[in-house]
N, C-alpha and C positions, 0 to 999 in steps of 0.2 A: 488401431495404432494410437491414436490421440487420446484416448481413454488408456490406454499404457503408460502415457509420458503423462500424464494428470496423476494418474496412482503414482507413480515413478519419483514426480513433485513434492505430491506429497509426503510420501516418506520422506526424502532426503529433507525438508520443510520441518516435520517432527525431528528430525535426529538434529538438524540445528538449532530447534527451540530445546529440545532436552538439553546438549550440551550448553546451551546458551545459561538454563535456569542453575544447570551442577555450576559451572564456573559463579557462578552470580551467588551460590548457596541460597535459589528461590525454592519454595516446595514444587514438585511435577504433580498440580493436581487434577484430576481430567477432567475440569471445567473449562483451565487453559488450554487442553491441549481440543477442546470441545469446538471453543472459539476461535482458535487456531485454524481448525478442519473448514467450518461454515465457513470464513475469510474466502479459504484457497479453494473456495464454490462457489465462489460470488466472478461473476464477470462485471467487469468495470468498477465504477467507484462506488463508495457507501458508506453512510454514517453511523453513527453508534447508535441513536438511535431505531435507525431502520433492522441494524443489526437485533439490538435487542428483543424488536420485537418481533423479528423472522427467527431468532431462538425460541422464544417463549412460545410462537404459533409451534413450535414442533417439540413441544414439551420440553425444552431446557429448564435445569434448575439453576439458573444464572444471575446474579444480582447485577446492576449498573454497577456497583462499587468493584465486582473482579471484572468485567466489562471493560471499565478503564483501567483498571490497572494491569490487566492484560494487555489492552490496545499498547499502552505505554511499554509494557514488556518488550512487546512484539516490533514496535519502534524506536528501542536501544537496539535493539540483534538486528535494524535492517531486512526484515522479514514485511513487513509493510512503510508506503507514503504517505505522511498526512499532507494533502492539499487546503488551502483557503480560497475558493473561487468568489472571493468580492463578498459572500454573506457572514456571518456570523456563527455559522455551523462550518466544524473543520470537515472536510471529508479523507479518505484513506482509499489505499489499492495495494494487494500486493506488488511484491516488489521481486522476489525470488525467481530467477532467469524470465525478467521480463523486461523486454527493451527499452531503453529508453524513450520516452515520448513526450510532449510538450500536448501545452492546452491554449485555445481560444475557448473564452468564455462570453457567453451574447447576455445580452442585458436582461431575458428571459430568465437566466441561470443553466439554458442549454451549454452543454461544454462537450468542446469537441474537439479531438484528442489528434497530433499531427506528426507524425517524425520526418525530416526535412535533414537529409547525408548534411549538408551545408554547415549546421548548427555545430556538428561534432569535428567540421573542420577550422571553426572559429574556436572551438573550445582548444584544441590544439593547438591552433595559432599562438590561445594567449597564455597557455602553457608553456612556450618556448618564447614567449616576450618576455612574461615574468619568471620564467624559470621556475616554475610550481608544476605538482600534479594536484590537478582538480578531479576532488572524489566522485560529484557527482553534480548536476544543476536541475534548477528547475527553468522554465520559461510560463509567462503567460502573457496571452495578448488579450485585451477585452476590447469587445466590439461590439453593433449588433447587423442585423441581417437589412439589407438593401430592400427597400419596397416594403 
């Protein structure tokens, strides 16, 4: 069943980055939609680099230059999240039918990933204070581990 709704993801994943690329008049070349695939394989977060070279290890012919400019594709269409946890390196997660969830990050760079009903009933809150709909948030708390 779960390996159903992963294949299931994925299409519906391609069919919005396809429609994504026609409206945008980007080419459909199947490095992106390569990149695309590995993402929506990847459990939890990852960077470009790592990515890079978990393609290259299984013979992609992928250059860092469509690399990024795919990541960037794929983060106008809401199809993945770039995070900053405190370093230097941004990292990314998909984003397509996957719940909201917030981060604590430990001073190690362990991060660890929380969803808390409470947070979605203050984002509500402040939606009806200031009379907005918020698209979407992020949170993070940094900290590190006791003892």
């Amino acid at each position: 069943m779960t390996m159903e709704i992963e294949k299931s993801n994925q299409t519906k994943v391609r069919d919005i980055f396809s429609e994504y690329l026609a409206e945008k008049r980007h080419r459909k070349t199947p490095e992106r939609f390569a990149i695309l695939s590995e993402i929506y394989d990847i459990e939890g977060h990852f960077d470009i680099e790592s990515l890079y070279k978990n393609m290259k290890n299984k013979n992609y012919r992928v250059s860092r230059a469509t690399l990024y400019n795919t990541i960037e594709l794929l983060l106008d269409c809401k199809l993945i999240r770039r995070h900053q946890f405190g370093q230097n390196i941004s990292f990314f997660e998909k984003s397509f039918e996957f719940k909201q969830h917030d981060h604590i990050i430990l001073d190690q760079g362990e991060v660890i990933e929380f969803c808390d009903p409470r947070i979605q009933h203050i984002r509500k809150t402040l939606e009806d204070i200031f009379d907005l709909e918020i698209n979407d948030h992020s949170l993070y708390f940094y900290g590190k581990r006791k003892s």
